[in-house]
Kinemage of the C-alpha trace (Angstrom):
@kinemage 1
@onewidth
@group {chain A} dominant
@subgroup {mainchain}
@vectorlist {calphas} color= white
{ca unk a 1} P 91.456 91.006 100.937
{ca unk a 2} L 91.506 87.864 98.899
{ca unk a 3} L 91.843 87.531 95.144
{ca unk a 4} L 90.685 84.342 93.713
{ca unk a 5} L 91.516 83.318 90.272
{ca unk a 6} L 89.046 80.854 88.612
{ca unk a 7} L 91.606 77.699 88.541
{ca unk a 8} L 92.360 77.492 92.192
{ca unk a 9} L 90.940 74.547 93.523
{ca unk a 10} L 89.121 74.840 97.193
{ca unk a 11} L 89.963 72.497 99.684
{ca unk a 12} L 87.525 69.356 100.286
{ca unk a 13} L 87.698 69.335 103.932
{ca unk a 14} L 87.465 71.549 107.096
{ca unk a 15} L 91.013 70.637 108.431
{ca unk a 16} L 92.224 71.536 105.073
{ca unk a 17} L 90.726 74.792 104.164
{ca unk a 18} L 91.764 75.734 107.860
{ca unk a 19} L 95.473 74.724 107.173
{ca unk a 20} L 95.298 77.332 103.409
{ca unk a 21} L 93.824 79.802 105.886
{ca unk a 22} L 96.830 79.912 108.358
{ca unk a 23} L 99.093 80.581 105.158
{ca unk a 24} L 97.126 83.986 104.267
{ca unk a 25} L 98.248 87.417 105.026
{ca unk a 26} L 96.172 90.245 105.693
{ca unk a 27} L 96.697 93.286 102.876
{ca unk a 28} L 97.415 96.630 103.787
{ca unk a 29} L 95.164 99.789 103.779
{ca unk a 30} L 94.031 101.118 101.267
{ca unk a 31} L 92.562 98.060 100.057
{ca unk a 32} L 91.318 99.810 97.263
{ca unk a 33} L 95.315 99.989 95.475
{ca unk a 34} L 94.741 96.349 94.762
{ca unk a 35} L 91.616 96.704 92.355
{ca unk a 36} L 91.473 96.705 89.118
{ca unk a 37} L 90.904 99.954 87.042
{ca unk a 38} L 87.513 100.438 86.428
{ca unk a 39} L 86.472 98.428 89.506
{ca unk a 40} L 82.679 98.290 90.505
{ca unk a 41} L 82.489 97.633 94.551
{ca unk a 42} L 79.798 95.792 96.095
{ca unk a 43} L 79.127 94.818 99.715
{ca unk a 44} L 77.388 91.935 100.287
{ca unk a 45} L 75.356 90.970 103.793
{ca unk a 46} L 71.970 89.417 104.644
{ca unk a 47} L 71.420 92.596 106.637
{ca unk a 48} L 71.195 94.985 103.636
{ca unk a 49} L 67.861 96.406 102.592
{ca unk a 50} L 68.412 96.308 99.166
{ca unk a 51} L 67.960 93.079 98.120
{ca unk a 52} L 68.085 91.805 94.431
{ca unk a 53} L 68.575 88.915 92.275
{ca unk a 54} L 72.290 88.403 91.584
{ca unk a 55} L 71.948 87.593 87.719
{ca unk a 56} L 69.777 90.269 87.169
{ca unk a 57} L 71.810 93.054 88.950
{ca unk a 58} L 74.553 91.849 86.981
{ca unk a 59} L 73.424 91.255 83.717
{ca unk a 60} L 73.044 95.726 83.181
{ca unk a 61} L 76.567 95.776 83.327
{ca unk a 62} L 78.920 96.658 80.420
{ca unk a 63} L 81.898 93.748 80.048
{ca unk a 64} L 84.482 96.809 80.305
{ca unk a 65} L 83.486 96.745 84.399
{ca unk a 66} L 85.422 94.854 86.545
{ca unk a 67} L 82.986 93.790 89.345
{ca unk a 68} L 84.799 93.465 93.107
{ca unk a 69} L 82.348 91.964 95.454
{ca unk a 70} L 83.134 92.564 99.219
{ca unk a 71} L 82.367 89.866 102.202
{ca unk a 72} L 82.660 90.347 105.691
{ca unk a 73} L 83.701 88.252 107.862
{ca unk a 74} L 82.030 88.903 111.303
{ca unk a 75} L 78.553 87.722 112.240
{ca unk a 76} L 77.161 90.197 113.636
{ca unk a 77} L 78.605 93.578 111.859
{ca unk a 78} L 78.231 95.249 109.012
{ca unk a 79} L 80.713 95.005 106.434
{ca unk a 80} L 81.860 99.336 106.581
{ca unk a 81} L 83.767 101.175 103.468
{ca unk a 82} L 82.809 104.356 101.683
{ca unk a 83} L 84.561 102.622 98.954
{ca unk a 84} L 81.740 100.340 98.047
{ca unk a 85} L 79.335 102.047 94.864
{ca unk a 86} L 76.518 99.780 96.519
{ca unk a 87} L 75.671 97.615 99.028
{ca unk a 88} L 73.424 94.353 98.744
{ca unk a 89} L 71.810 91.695 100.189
């Protein structure tokens, strides 16, 4: 689980972003604590049937939402949660 606020700066390189990366720590179950009220969960994988337009699925919703889009990390899995409210590609 990783929040990212809109003024943090990415690193330019590989050897950098790998260096942030080491300085993570993995949060606790249940993720879902760290959400914000009101939170609308999406998974997101190329392996999902349902696949839309991103500014279109997001343009129906009201500004009082607070939209929590969830990424796996493995290749070949399937990012799993019955917390998600939808899952797209």
């Amino acid at each position: 689980l990783f929040e990212v606020k809109p003024h943090v700066r990415i690193p330019r390189t590989c050897n950098r972003f790998c260096g942030v990366i080491k300085l993570l720590k993995k949060s606790s179950e249940p993720i879902t604590r760290h959400f914000p009220v009101n939170s609308h969960i999406v998974g997101l994988s190329y392996t999902s049937e349902k696949l839309v337009d991103i500014e279109e699925y997001v343009s129906v919703w009201t500004n009082d939402l607070s939209p929590v889009f969830v990424v796996g990390t493995l290749v070949n899995r399937k990012v799993k949660g019955d917390y998600m409210h939808d899952y797209i590609s």
